[in-house]
PDB file of the backbone (N, CA, C, O) and the ligand in Angstrom, with CONECT records:
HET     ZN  A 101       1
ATOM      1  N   UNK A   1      22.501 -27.081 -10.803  1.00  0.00           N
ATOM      2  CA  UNK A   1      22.242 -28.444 -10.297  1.00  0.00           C
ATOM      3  C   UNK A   1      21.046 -29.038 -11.043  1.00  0.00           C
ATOM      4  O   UNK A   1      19.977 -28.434 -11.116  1.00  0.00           O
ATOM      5  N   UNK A   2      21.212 -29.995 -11.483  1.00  0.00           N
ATOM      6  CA  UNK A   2      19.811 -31.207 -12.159  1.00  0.00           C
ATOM      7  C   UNK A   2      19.114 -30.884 -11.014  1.00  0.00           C
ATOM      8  O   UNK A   2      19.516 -30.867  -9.850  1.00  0.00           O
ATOM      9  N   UNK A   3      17.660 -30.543 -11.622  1.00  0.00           N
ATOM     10  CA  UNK A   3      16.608 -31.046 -10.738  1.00  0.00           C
ATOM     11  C   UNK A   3      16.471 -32.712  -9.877  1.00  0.00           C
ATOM     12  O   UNK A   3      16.028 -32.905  -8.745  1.00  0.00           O
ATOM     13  N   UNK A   4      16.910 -33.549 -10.672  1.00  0.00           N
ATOM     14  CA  UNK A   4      16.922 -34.791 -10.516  1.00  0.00           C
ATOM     15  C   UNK A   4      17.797 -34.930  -9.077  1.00  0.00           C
ATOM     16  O   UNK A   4      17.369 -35.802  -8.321  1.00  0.00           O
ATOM     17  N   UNK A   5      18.917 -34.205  -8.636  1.00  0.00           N
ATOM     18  CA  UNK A   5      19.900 -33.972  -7.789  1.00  0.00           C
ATOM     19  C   UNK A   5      19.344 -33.286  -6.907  1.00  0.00           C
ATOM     20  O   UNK A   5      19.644 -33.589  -5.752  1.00  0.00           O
ATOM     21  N   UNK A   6      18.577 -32.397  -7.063  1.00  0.00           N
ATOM     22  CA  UNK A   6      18.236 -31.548  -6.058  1.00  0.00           C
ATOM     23  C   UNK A   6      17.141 -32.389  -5.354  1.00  0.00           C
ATOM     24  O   UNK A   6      17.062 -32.545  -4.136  1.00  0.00           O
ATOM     25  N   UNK A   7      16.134 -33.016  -6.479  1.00  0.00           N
ATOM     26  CA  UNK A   7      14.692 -33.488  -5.340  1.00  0.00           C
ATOM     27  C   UNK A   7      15.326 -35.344  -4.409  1.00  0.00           C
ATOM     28  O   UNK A   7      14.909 -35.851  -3.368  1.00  0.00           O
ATOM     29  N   UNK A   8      16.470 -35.867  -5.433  1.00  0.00           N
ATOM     30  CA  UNK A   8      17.125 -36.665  -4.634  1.00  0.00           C
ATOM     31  C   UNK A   8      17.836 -36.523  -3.158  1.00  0.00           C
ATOM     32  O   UNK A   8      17.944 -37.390  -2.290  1.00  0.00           O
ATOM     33  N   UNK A   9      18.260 -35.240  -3.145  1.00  0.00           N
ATOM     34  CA  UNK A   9      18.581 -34.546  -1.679  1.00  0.00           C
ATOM     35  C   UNK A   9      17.622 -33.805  -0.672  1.00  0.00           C
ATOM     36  O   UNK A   9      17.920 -33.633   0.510  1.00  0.00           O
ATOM     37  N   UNK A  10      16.591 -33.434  -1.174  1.00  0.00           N
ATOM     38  CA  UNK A  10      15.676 -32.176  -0.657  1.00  0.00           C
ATOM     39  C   UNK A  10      13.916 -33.396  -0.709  1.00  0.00           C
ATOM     40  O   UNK A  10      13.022 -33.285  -1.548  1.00  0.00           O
ATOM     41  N   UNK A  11      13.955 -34.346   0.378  1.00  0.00           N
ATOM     42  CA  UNK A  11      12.783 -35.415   0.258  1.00  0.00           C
ATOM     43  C   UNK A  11      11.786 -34.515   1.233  1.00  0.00           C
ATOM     44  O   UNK A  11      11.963 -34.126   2.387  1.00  0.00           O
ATOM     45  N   UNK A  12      10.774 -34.352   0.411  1.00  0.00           N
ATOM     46  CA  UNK A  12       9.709 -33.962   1.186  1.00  0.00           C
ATOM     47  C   UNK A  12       9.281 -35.177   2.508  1.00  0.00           C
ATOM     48  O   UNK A  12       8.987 -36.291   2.073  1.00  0.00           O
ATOM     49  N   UNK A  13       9.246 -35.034   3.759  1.00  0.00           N
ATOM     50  CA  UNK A  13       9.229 -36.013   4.325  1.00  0.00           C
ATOM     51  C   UNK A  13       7.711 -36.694   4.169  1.00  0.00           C
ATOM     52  O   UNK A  13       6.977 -35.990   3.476  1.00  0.00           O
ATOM     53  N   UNK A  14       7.116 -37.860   4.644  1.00  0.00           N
ATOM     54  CA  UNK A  14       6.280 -38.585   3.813  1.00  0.00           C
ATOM     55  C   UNK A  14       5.067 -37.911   5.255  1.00  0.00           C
ATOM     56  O   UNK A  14       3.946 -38.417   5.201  1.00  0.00           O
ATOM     57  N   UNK A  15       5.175 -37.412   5.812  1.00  0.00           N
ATOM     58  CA  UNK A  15       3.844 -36.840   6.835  1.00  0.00           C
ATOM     59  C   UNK A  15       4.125 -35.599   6.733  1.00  0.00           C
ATOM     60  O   UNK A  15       3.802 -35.086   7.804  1.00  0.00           O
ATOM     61  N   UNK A  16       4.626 -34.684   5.911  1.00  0.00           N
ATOM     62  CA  UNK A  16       4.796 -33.108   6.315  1.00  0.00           C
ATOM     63  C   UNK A  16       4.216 -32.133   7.228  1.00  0.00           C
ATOM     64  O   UNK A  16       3.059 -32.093   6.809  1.00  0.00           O
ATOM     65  N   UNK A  17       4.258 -31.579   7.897  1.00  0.00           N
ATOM     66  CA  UNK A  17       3.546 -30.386   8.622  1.00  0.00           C
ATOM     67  C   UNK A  17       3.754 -29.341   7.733  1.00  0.00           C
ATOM     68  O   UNK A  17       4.590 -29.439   6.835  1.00  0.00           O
ATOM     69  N   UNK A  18       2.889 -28.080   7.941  1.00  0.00           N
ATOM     70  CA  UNK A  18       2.919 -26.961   7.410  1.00  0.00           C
ATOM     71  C   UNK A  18       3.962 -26.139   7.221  1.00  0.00           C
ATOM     72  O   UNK A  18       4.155 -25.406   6.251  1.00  0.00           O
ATOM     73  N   UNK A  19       4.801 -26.319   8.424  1.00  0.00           N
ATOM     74  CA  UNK A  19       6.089 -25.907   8.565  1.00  0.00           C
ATOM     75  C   UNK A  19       7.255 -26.406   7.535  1.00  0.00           C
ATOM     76  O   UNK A  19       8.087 -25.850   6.818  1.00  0.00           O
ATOM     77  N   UNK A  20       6.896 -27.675   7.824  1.00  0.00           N
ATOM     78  CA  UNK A  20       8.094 -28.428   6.676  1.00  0.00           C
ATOM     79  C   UNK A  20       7.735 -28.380   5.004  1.00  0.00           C
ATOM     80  O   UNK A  20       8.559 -28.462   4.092  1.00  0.00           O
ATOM     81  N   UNK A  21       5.894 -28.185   4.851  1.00  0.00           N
ATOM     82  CA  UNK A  21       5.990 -28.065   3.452  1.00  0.00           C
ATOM     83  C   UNK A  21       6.268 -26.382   2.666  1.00  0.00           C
ATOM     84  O   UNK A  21       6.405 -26.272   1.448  1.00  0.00           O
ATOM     85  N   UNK A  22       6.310 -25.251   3.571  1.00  0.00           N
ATOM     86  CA  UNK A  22       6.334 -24.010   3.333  1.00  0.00           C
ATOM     87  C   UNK A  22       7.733 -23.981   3.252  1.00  0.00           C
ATOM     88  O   UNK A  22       8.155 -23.047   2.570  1.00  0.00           O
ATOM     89  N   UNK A  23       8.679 -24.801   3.797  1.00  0.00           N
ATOM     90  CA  UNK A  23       9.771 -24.644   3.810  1.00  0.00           C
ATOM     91  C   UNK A  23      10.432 -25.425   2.540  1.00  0.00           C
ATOM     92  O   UNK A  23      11.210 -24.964   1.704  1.00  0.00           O
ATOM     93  N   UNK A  24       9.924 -26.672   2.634  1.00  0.00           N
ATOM     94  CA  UNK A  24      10.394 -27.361   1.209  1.00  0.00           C
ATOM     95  C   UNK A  24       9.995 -26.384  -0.042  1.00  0.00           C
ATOM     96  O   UNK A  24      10.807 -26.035  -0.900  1.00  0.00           O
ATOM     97  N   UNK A  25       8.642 -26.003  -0.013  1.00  0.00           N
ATOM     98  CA  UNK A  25       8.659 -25.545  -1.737  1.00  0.00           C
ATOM     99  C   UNK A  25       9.206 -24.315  -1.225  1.00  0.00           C
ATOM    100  O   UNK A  25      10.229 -24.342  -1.909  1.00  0.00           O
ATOM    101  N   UNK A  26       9.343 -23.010  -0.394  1.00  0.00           N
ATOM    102  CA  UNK A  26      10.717 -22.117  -0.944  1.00  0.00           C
ATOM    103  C   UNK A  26      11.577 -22.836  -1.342  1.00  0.00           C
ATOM    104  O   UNK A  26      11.789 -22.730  -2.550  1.00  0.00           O
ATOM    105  N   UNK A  27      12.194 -23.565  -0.792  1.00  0.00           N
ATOM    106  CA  UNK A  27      13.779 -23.692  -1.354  1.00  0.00           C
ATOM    107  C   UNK A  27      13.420 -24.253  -2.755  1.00  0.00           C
ATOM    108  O   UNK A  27      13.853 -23.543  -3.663  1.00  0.00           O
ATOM    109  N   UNK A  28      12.668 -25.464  -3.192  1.00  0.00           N
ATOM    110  CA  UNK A  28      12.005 -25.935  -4.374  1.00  0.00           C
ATOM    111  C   UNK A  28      11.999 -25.100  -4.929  1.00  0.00           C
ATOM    112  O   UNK A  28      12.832 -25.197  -5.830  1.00  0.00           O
ATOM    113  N   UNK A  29      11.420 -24.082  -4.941  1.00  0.00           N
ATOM    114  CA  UNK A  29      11.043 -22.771  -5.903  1.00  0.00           C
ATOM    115  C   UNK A  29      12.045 -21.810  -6.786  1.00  0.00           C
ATOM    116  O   UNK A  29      12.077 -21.242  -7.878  1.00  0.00           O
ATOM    117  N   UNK A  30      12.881 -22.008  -5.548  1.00  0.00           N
ATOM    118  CA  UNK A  30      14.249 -21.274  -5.827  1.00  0.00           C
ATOM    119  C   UNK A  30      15.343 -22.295  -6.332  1.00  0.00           C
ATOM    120  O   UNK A  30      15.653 -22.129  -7.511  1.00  0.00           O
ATOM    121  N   UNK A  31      15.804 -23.027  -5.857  1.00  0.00           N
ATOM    122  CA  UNK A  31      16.446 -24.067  -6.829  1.00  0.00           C
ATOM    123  C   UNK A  31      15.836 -24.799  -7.984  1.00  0.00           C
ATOM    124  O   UNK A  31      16.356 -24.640  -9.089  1.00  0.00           O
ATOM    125  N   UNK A  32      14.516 -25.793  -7.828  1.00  0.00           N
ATOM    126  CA  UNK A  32      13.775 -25.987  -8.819  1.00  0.00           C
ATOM    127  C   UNK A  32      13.028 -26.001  -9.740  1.00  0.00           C
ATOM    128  O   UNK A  32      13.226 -26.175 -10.942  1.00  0.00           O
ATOM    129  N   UNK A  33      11.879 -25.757  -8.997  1.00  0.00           N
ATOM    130  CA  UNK A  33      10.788 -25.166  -9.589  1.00  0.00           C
ATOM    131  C   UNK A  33      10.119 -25.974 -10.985  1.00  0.00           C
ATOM    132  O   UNK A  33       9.440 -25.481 -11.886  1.00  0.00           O
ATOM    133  N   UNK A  34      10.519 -27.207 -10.826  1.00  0.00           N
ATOM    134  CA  UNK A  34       9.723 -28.480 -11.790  1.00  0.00           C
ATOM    135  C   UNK A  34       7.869 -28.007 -11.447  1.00  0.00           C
ATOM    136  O   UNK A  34       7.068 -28.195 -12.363  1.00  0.00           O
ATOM    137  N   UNK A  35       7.557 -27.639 -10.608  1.00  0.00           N
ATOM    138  CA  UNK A  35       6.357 -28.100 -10.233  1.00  0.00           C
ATOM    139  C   UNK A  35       5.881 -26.445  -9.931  1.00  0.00           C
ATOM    140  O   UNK A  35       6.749 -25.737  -9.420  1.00  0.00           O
ATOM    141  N   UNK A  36       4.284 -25.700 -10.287  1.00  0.00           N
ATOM    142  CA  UNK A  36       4.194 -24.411  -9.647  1.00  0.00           C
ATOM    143  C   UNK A  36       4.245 -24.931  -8.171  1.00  0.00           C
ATOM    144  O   UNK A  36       4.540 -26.089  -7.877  1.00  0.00           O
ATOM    145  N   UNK A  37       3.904 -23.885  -7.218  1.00  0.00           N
ATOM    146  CA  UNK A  37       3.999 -24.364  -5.596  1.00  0.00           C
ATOM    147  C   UNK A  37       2.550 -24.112  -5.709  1.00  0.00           C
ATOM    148  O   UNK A  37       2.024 -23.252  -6.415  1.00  0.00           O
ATOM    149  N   UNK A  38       1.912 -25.034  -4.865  1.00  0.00           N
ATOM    150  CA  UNK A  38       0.185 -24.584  -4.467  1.00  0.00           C
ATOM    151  C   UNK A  38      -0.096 -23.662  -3.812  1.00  0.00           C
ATOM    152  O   UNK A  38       0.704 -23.231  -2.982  1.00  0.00           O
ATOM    153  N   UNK A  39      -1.553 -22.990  -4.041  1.00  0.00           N
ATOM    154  CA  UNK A  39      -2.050 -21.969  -3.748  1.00  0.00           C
ATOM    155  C   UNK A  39      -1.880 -21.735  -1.995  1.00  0.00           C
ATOM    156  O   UNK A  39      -1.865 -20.756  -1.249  1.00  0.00           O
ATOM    157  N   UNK A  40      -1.789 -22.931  -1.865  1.00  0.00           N
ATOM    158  CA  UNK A  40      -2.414 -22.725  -0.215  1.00  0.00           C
ATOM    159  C   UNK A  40      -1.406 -22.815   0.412  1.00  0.00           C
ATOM    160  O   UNK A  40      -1.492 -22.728   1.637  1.00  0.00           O
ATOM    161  N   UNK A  41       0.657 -23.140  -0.588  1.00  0.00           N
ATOM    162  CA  UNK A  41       1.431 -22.884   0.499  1.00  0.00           C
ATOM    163  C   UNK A  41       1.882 -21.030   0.461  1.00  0.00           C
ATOM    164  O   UNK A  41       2.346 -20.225   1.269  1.00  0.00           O
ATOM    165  N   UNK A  42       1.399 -21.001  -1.044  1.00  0.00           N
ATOM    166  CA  UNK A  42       1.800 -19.568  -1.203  1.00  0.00           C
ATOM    167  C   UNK A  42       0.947 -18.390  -0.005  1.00  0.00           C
ATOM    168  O   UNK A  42       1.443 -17.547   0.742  1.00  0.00           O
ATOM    169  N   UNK A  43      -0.362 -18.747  -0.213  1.00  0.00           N
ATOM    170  CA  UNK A  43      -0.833 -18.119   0.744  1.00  0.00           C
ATOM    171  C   UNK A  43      -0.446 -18.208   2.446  1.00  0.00           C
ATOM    172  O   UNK A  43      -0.799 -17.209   3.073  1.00  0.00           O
ATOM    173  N   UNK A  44       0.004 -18.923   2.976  1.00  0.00           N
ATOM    174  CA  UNK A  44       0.843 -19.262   3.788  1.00  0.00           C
ATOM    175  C   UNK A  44       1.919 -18.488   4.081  1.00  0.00           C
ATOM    176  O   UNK A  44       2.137 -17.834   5.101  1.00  0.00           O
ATOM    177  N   UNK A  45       2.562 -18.617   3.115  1.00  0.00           N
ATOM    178  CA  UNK A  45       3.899 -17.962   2.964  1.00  0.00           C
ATOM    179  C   UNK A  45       4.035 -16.676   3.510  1.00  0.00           C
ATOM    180  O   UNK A  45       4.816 -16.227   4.348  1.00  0.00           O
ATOM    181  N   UNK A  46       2.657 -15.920   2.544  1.00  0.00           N
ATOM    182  CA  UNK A  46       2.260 -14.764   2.611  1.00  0.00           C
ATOM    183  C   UNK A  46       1.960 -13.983   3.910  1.00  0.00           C
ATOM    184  O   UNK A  46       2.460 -12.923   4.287  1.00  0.00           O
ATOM    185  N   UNK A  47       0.568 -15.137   4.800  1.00  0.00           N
ATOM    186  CA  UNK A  47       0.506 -15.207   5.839  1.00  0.00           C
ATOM    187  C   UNK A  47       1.434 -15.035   6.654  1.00  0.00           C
ATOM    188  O   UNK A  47       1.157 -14.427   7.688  1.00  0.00           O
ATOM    189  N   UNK A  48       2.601 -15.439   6.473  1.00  0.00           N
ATOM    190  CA  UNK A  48       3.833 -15.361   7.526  1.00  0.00           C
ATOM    191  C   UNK A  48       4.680 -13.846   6.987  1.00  0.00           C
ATOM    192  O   UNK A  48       5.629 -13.618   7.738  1.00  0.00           O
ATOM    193  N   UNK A  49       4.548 -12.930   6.007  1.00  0.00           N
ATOM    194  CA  UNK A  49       4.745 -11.844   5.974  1.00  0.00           C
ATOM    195  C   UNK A  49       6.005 -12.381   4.662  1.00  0.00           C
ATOM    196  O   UNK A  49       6.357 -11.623   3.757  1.00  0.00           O
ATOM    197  N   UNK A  50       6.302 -13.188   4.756  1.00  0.00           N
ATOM    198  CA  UNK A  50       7.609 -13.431   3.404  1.00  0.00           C
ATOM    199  C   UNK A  50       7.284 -13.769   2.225  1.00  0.00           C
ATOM    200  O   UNK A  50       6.500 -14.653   1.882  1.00  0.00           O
ATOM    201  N   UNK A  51       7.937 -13.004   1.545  1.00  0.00           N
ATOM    202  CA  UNK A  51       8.019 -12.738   0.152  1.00  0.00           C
ATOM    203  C   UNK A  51       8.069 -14.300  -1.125  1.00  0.00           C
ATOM    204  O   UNK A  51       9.107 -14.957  -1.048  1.00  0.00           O
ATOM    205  N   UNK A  52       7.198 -14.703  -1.988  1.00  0.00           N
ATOM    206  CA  UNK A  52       7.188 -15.603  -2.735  1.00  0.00           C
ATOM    207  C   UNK A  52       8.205 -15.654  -3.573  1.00  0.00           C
ATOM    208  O   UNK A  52       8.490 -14.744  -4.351  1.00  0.00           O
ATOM    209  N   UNK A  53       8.956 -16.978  -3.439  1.00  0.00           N
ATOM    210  CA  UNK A  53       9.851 -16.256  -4.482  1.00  0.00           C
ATOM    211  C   UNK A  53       9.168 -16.436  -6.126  1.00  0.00           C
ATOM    212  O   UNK A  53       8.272 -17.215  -6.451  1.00  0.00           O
ATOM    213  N   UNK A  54       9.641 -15.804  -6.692  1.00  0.00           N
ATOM    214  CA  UNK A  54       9.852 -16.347  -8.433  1.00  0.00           C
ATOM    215  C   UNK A  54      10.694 -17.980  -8.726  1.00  0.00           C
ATOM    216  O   UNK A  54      11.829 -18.434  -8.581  1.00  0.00           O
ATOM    217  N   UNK A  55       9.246 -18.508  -9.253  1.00  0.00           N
ATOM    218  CA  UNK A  55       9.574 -19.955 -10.093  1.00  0.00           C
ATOM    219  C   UNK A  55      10.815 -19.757 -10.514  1.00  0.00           C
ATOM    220  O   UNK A  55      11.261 -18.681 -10.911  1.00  0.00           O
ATOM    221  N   UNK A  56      11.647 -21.223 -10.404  1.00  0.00           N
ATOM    222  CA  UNK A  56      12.803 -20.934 -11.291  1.00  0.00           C
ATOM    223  C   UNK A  56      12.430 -21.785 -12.110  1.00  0.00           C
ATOM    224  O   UNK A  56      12.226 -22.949 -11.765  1.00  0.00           O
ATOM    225  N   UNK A  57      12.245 -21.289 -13.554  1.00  0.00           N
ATOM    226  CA  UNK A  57      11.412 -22.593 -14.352  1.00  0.00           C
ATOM    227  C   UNK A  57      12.796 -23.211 -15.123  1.00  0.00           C
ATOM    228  O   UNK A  57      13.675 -22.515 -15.632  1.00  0.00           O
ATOM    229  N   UNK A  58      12.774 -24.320 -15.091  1.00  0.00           N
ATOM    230  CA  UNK A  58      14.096 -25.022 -15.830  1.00  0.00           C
ATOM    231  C   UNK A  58      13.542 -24.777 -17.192  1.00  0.00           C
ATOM    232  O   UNK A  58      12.419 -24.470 -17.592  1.00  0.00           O
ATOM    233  N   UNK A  59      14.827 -25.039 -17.853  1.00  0.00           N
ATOM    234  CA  UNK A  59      14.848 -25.008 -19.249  1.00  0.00           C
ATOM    235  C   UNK A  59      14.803 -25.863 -20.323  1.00  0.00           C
ATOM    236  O   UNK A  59      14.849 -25.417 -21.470  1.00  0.00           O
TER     237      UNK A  59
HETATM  238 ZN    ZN A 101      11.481 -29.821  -8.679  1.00  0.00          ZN2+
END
């Protein structure tokens, strides 16, 4: 899938909570991955015991 397709479907909503942005960049990460994810959702992530995924870096 185009990145372009994916962030057209997958809108970070415009007030996020913590919940919704830990959740957007996994899936981001794993389908996209235009962007690294920030430190502070990774640590988060972590915090919650689940595994980061690997950038999918486009080509
Ligand atoms: Zn992206």
């Amino acid at each position: 899938m185009l990145n372009r397709d994916w962030h057209k479907t997958y809108r970070m909503p415009e007030h996020p909570t913590l919940d919704q942005r830990v959740d957007w960049h996994l899936a981001h990460a794993i389908a996209c991955g235009c962007r690294e994810m920030p430190d502070t959702i990774k640590r988060e992530i972590e915090k919650r015991g689940l595994a980061v995924p690997e950038r999918n870096r486009p080509n």
